[in-house]
C-alpha positions in Angstrom: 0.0 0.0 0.0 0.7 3.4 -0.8 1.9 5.9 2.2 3.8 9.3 2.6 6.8 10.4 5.1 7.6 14.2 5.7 10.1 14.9 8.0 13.3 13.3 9.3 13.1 12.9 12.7 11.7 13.6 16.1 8.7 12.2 17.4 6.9 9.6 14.6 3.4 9.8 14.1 1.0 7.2 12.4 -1.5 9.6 10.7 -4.7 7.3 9.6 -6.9 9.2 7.3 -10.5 10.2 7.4 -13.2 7.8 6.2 -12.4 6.0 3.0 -9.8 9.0 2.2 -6.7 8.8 1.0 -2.9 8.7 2.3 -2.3 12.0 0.4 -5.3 14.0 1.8 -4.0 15.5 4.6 -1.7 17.3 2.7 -4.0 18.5 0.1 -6.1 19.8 2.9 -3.2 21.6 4.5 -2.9 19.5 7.5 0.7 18.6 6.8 1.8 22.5 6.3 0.4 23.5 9.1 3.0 21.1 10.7 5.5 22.4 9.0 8.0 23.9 11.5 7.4 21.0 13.5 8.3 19.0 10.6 11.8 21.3 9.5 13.1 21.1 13.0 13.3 17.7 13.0 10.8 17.7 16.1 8.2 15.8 14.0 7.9 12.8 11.5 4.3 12.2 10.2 3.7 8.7 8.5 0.6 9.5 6.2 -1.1 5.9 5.4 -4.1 4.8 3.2 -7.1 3.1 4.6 -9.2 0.5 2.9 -12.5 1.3 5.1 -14.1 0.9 1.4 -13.2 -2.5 1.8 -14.0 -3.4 5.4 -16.6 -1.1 6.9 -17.9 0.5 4.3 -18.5 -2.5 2.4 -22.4 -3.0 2.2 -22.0 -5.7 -0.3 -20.1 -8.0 1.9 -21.2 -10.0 5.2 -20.4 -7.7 8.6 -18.1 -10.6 9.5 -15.6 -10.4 5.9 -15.9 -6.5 6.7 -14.4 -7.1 10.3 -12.1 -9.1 8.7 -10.5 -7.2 6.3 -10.2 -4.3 9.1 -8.1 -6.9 10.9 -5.9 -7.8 7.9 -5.7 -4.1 7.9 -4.3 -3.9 11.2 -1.8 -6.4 10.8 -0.7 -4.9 7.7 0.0 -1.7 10.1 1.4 -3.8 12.5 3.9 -5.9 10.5 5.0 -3.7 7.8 4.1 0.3 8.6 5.6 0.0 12.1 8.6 -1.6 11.5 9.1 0.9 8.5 9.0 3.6 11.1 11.6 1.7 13.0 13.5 1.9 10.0 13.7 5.5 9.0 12.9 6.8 13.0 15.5 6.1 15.8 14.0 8.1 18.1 11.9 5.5 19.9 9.2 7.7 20.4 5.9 6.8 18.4 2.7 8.2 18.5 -0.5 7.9 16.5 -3.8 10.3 15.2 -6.2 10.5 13.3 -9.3 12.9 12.4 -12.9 11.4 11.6 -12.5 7.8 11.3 -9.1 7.8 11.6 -9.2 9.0 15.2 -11.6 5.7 15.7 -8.2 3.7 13.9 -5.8 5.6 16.0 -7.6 5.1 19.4 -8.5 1.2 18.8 -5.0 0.8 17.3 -3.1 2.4 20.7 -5.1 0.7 23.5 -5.1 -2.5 21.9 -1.0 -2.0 21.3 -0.2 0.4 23.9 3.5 -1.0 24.5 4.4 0.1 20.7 2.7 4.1 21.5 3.2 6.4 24.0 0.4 8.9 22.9 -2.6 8.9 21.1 -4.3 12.3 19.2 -8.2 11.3 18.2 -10.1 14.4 16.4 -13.5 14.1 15.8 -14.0 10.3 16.3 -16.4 7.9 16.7 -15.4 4.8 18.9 -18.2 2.3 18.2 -19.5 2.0 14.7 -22.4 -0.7 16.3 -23.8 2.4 17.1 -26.6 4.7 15.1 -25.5 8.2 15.6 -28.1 10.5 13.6 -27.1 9.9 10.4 -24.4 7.6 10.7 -25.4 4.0 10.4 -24.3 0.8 12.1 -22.0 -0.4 10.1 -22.3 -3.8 10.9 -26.3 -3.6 10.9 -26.5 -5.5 13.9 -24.6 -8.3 13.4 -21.9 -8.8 16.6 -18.9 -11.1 17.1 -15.6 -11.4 19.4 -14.0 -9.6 16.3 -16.6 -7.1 16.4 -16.5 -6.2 20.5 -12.9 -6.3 20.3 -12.7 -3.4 18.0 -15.0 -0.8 19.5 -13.2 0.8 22.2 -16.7 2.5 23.7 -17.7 -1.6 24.3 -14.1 -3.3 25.3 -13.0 -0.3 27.6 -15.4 -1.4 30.6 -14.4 -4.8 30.7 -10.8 -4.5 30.4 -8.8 -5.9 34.1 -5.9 -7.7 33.7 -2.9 -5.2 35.0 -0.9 -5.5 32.8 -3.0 -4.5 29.8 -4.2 -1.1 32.3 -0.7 -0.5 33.4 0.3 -0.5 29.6 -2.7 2.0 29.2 -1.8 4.5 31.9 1.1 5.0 30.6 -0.2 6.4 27.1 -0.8 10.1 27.0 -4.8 10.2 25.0 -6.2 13.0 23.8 -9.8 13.3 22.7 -10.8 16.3 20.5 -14.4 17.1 19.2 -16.7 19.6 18.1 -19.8 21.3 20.5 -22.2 20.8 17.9 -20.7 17.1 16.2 -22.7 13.9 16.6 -20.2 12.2 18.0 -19.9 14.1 21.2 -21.5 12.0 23.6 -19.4 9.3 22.1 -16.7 10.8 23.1 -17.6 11.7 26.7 -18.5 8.6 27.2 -15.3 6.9 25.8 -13.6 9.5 28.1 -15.3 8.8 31.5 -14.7 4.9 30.7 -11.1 5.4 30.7 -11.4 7.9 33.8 -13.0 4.7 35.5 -10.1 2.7 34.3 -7.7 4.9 36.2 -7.0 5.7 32.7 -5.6 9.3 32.3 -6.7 11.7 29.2 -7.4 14.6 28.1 -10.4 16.1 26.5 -11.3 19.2 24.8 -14.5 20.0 23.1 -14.2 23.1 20.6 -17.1 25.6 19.7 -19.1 24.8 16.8 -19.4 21.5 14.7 -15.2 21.5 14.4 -15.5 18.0 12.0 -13.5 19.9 9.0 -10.1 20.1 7.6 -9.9 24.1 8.7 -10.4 22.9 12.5 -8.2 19.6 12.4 -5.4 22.6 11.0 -5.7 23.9 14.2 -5.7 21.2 16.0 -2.3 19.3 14.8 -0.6 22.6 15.9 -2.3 22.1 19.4 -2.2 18.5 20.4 0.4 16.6 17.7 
């Protein structure tokens, strides 16, 4: 698959892409400029991947179960060839990950589920169960559940997580929730935040004014948070 690198050192950070975008988007939209002197100084390395949600969650034609599936062959394909490609070209030992839209939901799933490869987390705008109808935005699994299913939402997983080792690993990641006033996926995200709270899990949450679900807020935000 297809990715970008800018930058040559510093902190690296998986960036996963909106829903069904692509791995050059965030530089059209100006995401990557706006992290520009980060980027020059050598204080930031930004690993811009593709997604195939086309193929996993927003795949009507297939069964929810193939659509999960995919998602995880996904994963492993970030697992076994994106992060050891950052290992490769970043010495610095200090990874992160973000996202915006549905990339947040990738980043956030991706970090507690690995959270001895990250130490910090940016989600903007996300949406951390996709079982869930949310106005307009379906379930994308139309109400099919399985283990592979529960094990990727973090709004379902995060209560029932206990073994130490797994919440010591957690505590130690430095999250950071960002969403709009007026975006559909704000009591998502509250309740996402007070399940990690319960955890003894430490993050940090902002809500900005407005709906705050575009590329002019998420130009803001990288300066902010990344």
């Amino acid at each position: 698959m297809e990715l970008l690198i800018f930058g040559y050192g510093g902190r690296a950070v998986l960036f996963f892409p909106t829903r069904m975008a692509r791995f050059y988007d965030y530089e059209n939209w100006g995401i990557v400029e706006a992290l520009r002197h980060k980027i020059n100084n050598g204080e930031l390395q930004l690993f811009c991947v593709d997604s195939v949600d086309a193929e996993s969650f927003y795949n009507n034609w297939a069964h929810p179960a193939v659509r999960i599936a995919r998602h995880l062959q996904y994963e492993e394909y970030i697992l076994n060839e994106v992060v050891p490609l950052m290992r490769q070209k970043n010495n610095a030992g200090y990874f992160e990950v973000a996202g915006c839209s549905m990339g947040a939901y990738h980043a956030l799933n991706l970090a507690l589920k690995h959270s001895n490869i990250f130490k910090k987390v940016v989600s903007m705008s996300g949406r951390y169960d996709l079982t869930q109808q949310i106005d307009n935005f379906n379930d994308l699994f139309d109400g099919y559940h399985n283990d592979d299913v529960y094990f990727n939402m973090p709004r379902q997983y995060i209560a029932n997580i206990n073994e130490y080792s797994s919440l010591d690993e957690m505590r130690k990641l430095n999250i950071i929730l960002v969403v709009g006033q007026t975006d559909p996926f704000l009591h998502n995200n509250q309740e996402v935040s007070r399940l990690l709270w319960d955890k003894g899990v430490n993050n940090e949450f902002y809500i900005w004014d407005n709906y705050a679900h575009r590329p002019r807020y998420w130009r803001q935000m990288v300066q902010l948070y990344l």
